[in-house]
C-alpha angles and dihedrals in degrees: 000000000000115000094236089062092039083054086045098051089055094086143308104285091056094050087053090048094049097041076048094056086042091057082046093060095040102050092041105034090057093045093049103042082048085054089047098045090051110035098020078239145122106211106227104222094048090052085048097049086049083047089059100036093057093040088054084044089046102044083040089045086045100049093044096048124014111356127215098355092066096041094042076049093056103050094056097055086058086053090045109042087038094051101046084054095053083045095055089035084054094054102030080066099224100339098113122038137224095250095063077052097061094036084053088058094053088042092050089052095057090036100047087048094071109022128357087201080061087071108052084042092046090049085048099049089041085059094048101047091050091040086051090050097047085049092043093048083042093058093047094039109243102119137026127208096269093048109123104238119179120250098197108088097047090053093057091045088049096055096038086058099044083051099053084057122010112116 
């Protein structure tokens, strides 16, 4: 079992905590993925209201069920998953945006409260699945190497479904 659902199973305050962070996921991940596929952009303020609204799901979660390891956790899967991406975003030269840095810093907070691990195997499914899409838009011919594809949305199915699994 996952340790979301094991977090979930620990009372009802928890359940309604996780299935909140899951909403979260949900509402936010498909706005923002339908911002990115159209603009090539990740609108600031929806990033920052995901950004508060997991703070506020991590510190509560926190609080209800472990205290300050999960949260401190937390907080440095945000430091580390946002800045591998800025680092990434520095040497790729304008191939990655700062917006898939900050959503990686959201992404890194709800990951790292559960599992650091979560966050090297959600960067490396984000990268295959956007690795599978470019070669599959290359063999029929709908992209090219140099198309700009945006990285957002795989990043946001590669964390829900680390999360959904990840121990």
């Amino acid at each position: 079992m996952s340790q979301i659902w094991s977090v979930a199973q620990e009372g009802p305050i928890e359940g309604v905590l996780v299935a909140l962070q899951l909403l979260c996921f949900g509402v936010f991940g498909v706005l923002l993925s339908k911002a990115d596929i159209a603009s090539h952009r990740l609108p600031n303020r929806l990033v920052g209201s995901w950004l508060l609204a997991s703070l506020a799901l991590v510190i509560c979660l926190g609080a209800s069920s472990g205290g300050l390891p999960g949260i401190l956790q937390g907080f440095l899967g945000m430091l580390l998953l946002g800045g591998g991406y800025l680092l990434i975003s520095l040497i790729s030269a304008g191939a990655m945006g700062m917006g898939d840095v900050k959503l990686a810093g959201v992404l890194g907070l709800n990951l790292g409260y559960y599992s650091l691990p979560a966050l090297f195997l959600a960067t490396l499914l984000t990268f295959v699945l956007a690795t599978f899409w470019v070669i599959g838009g290359v063999i029929v011919r709908k992209l090219t190497l140099k198309s700009a594809v945006p990285f957002g949305p795989f990043m946001v199915i590669g964390a829900f479904a680390v999360l959904l699994v990840a121990r």
